[in-house]
C-alpha positions as CSV (number, residue, x, y, z in Angstrom):
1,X,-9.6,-32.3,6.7
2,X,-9.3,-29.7,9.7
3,X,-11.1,-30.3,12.6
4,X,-14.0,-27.6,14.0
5,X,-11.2,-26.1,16.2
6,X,-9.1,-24.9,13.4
7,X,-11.9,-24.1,11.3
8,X,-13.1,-21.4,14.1
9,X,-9.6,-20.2,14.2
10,X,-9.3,-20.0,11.2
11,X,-12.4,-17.7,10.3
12,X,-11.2,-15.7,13.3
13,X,-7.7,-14.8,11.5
14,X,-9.5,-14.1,8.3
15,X,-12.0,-11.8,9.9
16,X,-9.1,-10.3,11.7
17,X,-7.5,-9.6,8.1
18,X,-10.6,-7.5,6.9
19,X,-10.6,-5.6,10.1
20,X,-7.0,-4.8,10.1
21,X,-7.6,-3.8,6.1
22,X,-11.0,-1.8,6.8
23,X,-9.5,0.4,9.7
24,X,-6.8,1.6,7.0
25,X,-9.3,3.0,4.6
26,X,-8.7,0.1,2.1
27,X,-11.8,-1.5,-0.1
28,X,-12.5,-4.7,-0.7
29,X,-13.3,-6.2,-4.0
30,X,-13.9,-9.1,-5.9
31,X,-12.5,-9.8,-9.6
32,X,-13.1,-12.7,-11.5
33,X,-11.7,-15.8,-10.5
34,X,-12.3,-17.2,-14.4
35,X,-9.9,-15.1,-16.4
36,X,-9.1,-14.9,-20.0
37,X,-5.1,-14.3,-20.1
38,X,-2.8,-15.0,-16.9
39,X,0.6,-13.4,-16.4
40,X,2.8,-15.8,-17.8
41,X,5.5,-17.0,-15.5
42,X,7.8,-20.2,-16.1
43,X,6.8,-22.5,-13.5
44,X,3.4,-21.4,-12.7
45,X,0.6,-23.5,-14.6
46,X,-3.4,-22.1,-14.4
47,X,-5.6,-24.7,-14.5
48,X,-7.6,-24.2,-18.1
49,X,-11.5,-24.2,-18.2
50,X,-13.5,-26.5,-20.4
51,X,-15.5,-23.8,-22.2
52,X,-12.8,-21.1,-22.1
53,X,-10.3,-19.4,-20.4
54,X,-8.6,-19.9,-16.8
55,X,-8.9,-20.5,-13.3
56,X,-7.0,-17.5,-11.8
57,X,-3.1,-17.8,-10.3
58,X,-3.5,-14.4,-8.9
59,X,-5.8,-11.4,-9.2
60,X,-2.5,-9.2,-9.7
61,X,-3.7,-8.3,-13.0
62,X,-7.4,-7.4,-12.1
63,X,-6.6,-5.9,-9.3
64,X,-3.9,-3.2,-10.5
65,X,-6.6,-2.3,-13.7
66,X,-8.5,-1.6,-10.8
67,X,-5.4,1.0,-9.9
68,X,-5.2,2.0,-12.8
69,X,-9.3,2.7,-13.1
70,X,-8.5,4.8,-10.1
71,X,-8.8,2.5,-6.7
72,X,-6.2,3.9,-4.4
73,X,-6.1,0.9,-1.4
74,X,-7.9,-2.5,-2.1
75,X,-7.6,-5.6,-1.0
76,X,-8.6,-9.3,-1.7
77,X,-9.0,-12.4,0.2
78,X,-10.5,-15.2,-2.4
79,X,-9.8,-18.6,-4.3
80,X,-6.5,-18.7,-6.3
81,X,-5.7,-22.2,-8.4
82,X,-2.7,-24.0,-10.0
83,X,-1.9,-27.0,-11.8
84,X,0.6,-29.8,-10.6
85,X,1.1,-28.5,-6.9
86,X,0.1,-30.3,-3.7
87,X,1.9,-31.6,-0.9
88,X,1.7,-30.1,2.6
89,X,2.7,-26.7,1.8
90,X,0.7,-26.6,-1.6
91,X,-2.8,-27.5,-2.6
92,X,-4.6,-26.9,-6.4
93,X,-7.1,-24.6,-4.7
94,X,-5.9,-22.0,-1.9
95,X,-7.0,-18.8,-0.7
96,X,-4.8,-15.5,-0.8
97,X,-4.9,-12.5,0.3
98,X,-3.6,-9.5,-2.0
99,X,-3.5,-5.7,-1.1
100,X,-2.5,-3.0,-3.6
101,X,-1.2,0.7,-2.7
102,X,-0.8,3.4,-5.5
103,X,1.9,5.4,-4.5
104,X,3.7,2.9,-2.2
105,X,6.7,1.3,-2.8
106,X,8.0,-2.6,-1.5
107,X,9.2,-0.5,2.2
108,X,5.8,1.0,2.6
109,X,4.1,-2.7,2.3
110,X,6.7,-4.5,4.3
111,X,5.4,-2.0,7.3
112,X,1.6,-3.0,6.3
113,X,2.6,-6.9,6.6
114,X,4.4,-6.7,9.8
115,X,1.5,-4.7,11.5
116,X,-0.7,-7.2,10.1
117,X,0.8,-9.9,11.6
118,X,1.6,-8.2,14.6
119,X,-2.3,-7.8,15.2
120,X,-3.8,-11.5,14.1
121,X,-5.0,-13.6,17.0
122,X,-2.4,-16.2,18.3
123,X,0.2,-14.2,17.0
124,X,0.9,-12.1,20.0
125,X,2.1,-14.6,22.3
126,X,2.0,-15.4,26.0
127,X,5.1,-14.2,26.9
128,X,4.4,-10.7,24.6
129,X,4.2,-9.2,20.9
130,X,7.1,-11.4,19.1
131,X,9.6,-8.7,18.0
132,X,10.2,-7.2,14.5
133,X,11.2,-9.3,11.4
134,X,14.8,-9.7,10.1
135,X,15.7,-8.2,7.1
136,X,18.0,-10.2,5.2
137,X,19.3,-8.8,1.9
138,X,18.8,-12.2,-0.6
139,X,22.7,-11.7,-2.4
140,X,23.5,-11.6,1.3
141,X,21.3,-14.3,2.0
142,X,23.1,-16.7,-1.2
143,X,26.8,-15.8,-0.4
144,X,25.9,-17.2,3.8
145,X,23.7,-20.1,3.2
146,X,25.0,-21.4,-0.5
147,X,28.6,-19.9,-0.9
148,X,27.7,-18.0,-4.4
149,X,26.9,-14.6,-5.5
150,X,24.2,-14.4,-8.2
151,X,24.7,-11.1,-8.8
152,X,28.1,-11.9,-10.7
153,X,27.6,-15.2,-11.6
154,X,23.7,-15.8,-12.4
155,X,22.3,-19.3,-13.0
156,X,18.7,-19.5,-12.9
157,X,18.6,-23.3,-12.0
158,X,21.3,-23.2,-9.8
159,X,19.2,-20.3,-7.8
160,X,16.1,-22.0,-7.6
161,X,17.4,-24.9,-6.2
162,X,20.0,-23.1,-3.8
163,X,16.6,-21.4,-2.8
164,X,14.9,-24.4,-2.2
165,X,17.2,-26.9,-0.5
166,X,20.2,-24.0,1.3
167,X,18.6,-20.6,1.3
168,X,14.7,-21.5,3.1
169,X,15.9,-24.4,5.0
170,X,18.3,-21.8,7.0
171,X,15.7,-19.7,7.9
172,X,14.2,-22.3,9.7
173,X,13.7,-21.1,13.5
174,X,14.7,-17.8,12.7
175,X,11.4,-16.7,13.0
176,X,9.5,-13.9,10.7
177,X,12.4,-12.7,8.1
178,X,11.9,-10.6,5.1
179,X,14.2,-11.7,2.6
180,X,15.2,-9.0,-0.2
181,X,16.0,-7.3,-2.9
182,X,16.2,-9.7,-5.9
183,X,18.8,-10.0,-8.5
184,X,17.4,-8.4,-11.8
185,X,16.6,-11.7,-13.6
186,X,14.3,-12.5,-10.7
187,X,12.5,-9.7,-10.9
188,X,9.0,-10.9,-12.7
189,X,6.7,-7.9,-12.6
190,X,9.1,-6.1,-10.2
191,X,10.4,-2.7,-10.8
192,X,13.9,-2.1,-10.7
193,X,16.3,-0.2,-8.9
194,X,20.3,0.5,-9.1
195,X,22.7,0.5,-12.1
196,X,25.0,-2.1,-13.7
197,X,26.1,-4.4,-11.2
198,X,24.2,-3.1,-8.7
199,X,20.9,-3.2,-9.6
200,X,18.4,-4.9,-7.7
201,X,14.9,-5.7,-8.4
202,X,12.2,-4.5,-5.0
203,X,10.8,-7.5,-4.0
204,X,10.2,-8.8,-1.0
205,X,9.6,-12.4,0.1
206,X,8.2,-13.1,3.7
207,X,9.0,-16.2,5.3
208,X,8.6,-17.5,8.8
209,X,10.1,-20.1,10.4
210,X,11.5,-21.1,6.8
211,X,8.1,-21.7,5.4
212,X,7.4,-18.7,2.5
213,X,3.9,-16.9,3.2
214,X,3.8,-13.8,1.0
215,X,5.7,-12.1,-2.2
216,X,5.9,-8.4,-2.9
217,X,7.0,-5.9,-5.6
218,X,6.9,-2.3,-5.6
219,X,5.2,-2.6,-9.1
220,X,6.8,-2.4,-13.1
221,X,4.6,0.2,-14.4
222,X,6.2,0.2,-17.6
223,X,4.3,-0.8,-20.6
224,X,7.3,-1.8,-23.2
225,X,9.1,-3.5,-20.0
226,X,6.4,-5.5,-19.4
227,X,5.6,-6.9,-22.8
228,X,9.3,-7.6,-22.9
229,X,9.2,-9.6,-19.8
230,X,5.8,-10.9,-20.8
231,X,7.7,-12.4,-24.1
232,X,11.0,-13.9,-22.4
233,X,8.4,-15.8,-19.8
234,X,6.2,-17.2,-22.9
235,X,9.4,-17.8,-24.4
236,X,10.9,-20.1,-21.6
237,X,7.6,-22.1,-20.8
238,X,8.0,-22.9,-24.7
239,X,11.2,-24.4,-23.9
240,X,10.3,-26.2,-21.5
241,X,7.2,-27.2,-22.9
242,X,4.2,-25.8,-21.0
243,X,1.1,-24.2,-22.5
244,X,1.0,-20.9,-23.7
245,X,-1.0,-17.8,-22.5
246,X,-2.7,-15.4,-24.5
247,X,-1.3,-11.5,-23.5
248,X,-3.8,-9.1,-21.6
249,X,-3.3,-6.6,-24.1
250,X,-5.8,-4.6,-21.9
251,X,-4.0,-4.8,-18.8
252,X,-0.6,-3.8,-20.4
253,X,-2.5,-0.6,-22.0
254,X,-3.5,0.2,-18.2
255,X,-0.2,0.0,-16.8
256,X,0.9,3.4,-17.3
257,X,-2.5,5.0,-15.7
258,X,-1.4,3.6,-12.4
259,X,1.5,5.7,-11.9
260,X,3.5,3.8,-9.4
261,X,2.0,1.2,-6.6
262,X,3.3,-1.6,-4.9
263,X,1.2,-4.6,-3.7
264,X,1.6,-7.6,-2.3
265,X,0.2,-11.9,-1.9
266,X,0.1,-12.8,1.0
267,X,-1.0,-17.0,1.5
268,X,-4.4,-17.1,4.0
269,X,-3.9,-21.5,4.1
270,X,-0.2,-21.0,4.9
271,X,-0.5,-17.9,7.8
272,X,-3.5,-20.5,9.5
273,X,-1.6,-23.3,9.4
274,X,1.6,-21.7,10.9
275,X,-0.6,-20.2,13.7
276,X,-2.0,-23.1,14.4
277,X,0.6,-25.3,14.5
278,X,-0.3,-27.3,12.0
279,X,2.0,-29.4,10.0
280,X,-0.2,-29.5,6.5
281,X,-2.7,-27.1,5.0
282,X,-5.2,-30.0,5.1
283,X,-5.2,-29.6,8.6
284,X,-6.7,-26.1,8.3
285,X,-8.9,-26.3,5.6
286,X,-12.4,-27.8,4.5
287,X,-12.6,-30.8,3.0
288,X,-12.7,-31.1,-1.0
């Protein structure tokens, strides 16, 4: 459980967070953290609620009908939960930011997040502002740190753990590094870019000092795409049998309205813990 020190520092990042969002012209707002279908993606499990529904992954969905409705800049900073992950990087219940631009692509939020974390207290250090973020390009990223290019020779498995165990561990001590532009088969609810074999999906994921803190797409707004995506991800947690999710038929519908947008997740537990110096996100959060 974290101490009263980490606590107040804690509550001074996150009210830091709504000032830096406010002074940009963004909204807050609150969807439901109950929800009745959750994007479904392989390896992400929502916890299920006894009379109905889900505990939220993400508000991605909510948030971009809220795009669609007409919302131009919001943000989010509440409860997210999943099944089957804690450890000290991971805990069932954590709290994540999420801002949403329409008209914005992955570039436009990459420049959000930097300024962002340029401004948070304790991230400015003694000896001055830390410099700029690397940008490392992930099939550049693959062919360094694990020898392999996925982009000619993809392996889903072989990805995920290279990611795990070659690709983060070598960001260690490199400080803040955006790593992207993901191959096409990792592109989830990405949109993407390029032809053939050099297509790319935009997304973006943040890490610093090795330890990942947000993920970003400039946003599929394509209803057909979606649903096909939606079916290949409901199609592999069947074959590796988790549960099933129902579709948001409703959210799909709304996709075109937005246009384009890109938004991001950002993780509150993980930012506090790295600018605190903490080693687990127990360390920086209230007891259960």
């Amino acid at each position: 459980m974290a101490d009263a020190e980490s606590l107040v520092r804690r509550a001074e990042i996150v009210r830091a967070i709504r000032a830096f969002f406010d002074a940009l012209g963004f909204i807050e707002v609150e969807t439901p953290v109950r929800i009745a279908a959750p994007a479904p993606e392989a390896h992400i499990d929502c916890p299920p609620v006894a009379t109905g529904g889900f505990l939220r992954a993400s508000p991605e969905l909510q948030m971009k009908k809220l795009l669609a409705a007409g919302m131009e800049r919001i943000y989010q900073i509440g409860p997210c939960f999943r099944d089957g992950e804690r450890g000290r990087r991971h805990n069932p219940e954590f709290t994540m930011i999420e801002w949403y631009r329409r008209g914005a692509t992955y570039l436009d939020i990459m420049a959000d997040a930097e300024e962002l974390l340029e401004r948070l207290p304790r991230y400015a250090a003694a000896e001055g502002r830390r410099p700029k973020a690397a940008r490392l390009f992930v099939r550049d990223a693959y062919r360094r740190f694990a020898g392999w290019d996925p982009w000619t020779d993809w392996d889903q498995d072989r990805f995920d753990f290279d990611m795990a165990t070659k690709v983060e561990p070598a960001l260690k001590g490199m400080g803040l590094v955006f790593l992207i532009d993901y191959p096409v088969q990792a592109a989830s609810l990405a949109m993407v870019a390029g032809e053939g074999s050099d297509a790319y999906a935009e997304r973006w994921e943040l890490y610093w000092d090795g330890v990942e803190l947000a993920n970003c797409f400039t946003e599929l707004c394509d209803e057909s795409e979606q649903r096909r995506r939606f079916a290949a991800a409901r199609a592999e947690r069947a074959a590796i049998g988790e549960a099933d999710y129902p579709i948001d038929e409703e959210f799909l519908s709304m996709l075109p309205l937005i246009g384009s947008a890109s938004g991001v997740a950002l993780g509150v537990d993980r930012l506090v813990m790295l600018a605190c110096g903490a080693s687990s996100l127990s360390e920086v959060r209230a007891g259960e």
